[in-house]
C-alpha positions as YAML, in Angstrom:
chain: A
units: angstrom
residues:
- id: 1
  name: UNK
  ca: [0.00, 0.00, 0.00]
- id: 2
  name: UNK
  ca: [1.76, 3.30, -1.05]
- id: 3
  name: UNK
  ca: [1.31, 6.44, 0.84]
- id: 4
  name: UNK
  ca: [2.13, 10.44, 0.77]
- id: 5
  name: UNK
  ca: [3.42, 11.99, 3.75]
- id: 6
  name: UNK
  ca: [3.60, 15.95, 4.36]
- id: 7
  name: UNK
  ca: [5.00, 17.04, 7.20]
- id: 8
  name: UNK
  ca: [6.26, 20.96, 8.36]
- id: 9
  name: UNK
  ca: [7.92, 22.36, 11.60]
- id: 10
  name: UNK
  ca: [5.86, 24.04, 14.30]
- id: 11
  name: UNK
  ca: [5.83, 27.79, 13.27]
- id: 12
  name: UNK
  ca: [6.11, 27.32, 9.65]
- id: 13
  name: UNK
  ca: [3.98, 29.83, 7.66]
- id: 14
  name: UNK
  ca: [2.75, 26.88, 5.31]
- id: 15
  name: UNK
  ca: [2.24, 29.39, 2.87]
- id: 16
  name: UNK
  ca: [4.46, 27.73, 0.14]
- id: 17
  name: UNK
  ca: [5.34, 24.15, -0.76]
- id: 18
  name: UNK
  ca: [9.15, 24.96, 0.95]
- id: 19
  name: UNK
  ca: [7.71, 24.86, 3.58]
- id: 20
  name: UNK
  ca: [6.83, 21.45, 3.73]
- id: 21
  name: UNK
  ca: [8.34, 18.10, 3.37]
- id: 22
  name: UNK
  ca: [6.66, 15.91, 1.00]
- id: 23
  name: UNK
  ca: [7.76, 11.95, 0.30]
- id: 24
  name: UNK
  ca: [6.28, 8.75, 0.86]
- id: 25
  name: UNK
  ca: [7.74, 8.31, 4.25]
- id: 26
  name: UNK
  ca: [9.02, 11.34, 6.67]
- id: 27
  name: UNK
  ca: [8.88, 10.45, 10.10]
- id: 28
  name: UNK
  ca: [10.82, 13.15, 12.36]
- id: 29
  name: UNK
  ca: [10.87, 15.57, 9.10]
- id: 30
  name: UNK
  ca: [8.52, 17.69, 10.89]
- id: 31
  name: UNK
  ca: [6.30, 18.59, 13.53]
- id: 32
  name: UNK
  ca: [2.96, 17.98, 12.20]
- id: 33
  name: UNK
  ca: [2.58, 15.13, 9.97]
- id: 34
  name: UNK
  ca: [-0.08, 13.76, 7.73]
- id: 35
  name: UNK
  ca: [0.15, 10.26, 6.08]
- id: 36
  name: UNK
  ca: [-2.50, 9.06, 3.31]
- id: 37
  name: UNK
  ca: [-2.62, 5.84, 1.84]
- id: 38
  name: UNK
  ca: [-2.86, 6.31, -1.77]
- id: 39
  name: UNK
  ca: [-5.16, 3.14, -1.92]
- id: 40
  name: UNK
  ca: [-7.51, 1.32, -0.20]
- id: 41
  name: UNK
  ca: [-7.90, -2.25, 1.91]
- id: 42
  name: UNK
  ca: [-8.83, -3.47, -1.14]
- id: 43
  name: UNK
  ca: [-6.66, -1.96, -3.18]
- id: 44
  name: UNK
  ca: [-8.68, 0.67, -5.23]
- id: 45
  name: UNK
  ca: [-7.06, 4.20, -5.74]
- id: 46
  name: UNK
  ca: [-7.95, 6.47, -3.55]
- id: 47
  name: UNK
  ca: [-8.81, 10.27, -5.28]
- id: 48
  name: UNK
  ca: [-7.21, 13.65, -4.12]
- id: 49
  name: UNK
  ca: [-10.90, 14.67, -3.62]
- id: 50
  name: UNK
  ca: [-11.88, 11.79, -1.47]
- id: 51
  name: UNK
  ca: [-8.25, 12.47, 0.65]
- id: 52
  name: UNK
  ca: [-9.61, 15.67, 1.46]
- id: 53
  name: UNK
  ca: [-12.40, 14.95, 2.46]
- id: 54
  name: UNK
  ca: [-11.21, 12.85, 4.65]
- id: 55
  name: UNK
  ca: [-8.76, 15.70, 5.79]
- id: 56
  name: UNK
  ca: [-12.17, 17.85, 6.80]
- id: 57
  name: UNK
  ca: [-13.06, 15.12, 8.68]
- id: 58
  name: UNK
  ca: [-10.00, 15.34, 10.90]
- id: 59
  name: UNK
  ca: [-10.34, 18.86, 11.18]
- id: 60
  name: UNK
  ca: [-13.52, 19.22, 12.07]
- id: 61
  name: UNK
  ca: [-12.61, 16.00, 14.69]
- id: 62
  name: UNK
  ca: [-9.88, 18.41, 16.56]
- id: 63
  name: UNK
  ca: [-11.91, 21.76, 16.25]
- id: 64
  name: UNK
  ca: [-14.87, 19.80, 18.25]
- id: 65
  name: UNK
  ca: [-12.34, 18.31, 20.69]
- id: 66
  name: UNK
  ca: [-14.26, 16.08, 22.94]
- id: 67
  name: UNK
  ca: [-13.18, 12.54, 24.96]
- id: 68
  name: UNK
  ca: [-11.57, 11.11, 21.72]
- id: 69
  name: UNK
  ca: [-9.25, 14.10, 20.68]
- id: 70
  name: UNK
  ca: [-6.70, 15.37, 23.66]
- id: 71
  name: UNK
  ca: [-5.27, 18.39, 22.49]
- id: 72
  name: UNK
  ca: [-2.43, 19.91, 24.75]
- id: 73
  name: UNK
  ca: [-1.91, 23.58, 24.71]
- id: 74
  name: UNK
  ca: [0.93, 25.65, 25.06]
- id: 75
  name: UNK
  ca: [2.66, 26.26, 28.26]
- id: 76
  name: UNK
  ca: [5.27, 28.20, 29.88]
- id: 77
  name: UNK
  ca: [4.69, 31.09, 28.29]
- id: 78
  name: UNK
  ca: [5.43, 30.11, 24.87]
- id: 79
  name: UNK
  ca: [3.77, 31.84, 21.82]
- id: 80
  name: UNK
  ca: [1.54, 30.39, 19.46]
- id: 81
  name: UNK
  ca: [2.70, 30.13, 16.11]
- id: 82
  name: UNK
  ca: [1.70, 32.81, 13.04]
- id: 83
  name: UNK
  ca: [-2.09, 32.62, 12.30]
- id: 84
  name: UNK
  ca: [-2.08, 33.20, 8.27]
...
């Protein structure tokens, strides 16, 4: 099963493709990192559209928080990185 990976550091802009790393494998090229299998359990392709989708899904998954998603905020002072 092949996949794409994008990752980017904490703070990045992610305004241009530099600022990402893009590959079919890049653990610890990044701080964020999104994997997508390119096909299915059954092997059919899966689309670009239907990969976003699914990346909506996730979205909307964190902005609603709740029991499943744990999201840890800053601390220490620290600031937040560059809303674009």
């Amino acid at each position: 099963m092949a996949a794409i990976s994008i990752s980017a550091f904490h703070g990045a802009y992610g305004t241009k493709i530099s600022d990402f790393t893009v590959g079919t494998l890049t653990p610890n090229a990044g701080d964020f990192e999104v994997r997508l299998n390119t096909t299915d359990t059954n092997g059919k392709n899966i689309s670009h559209h239907e990969m976003i989708v699914a990346l909506k899904w996730f979205i909307r998954a964190l902005e609603q928080g709740g029991g499943t998603v744990n999201i840890v905020t800053l601390s220490g002072g620290a600031a937040p990185p560059p809303l674009v």
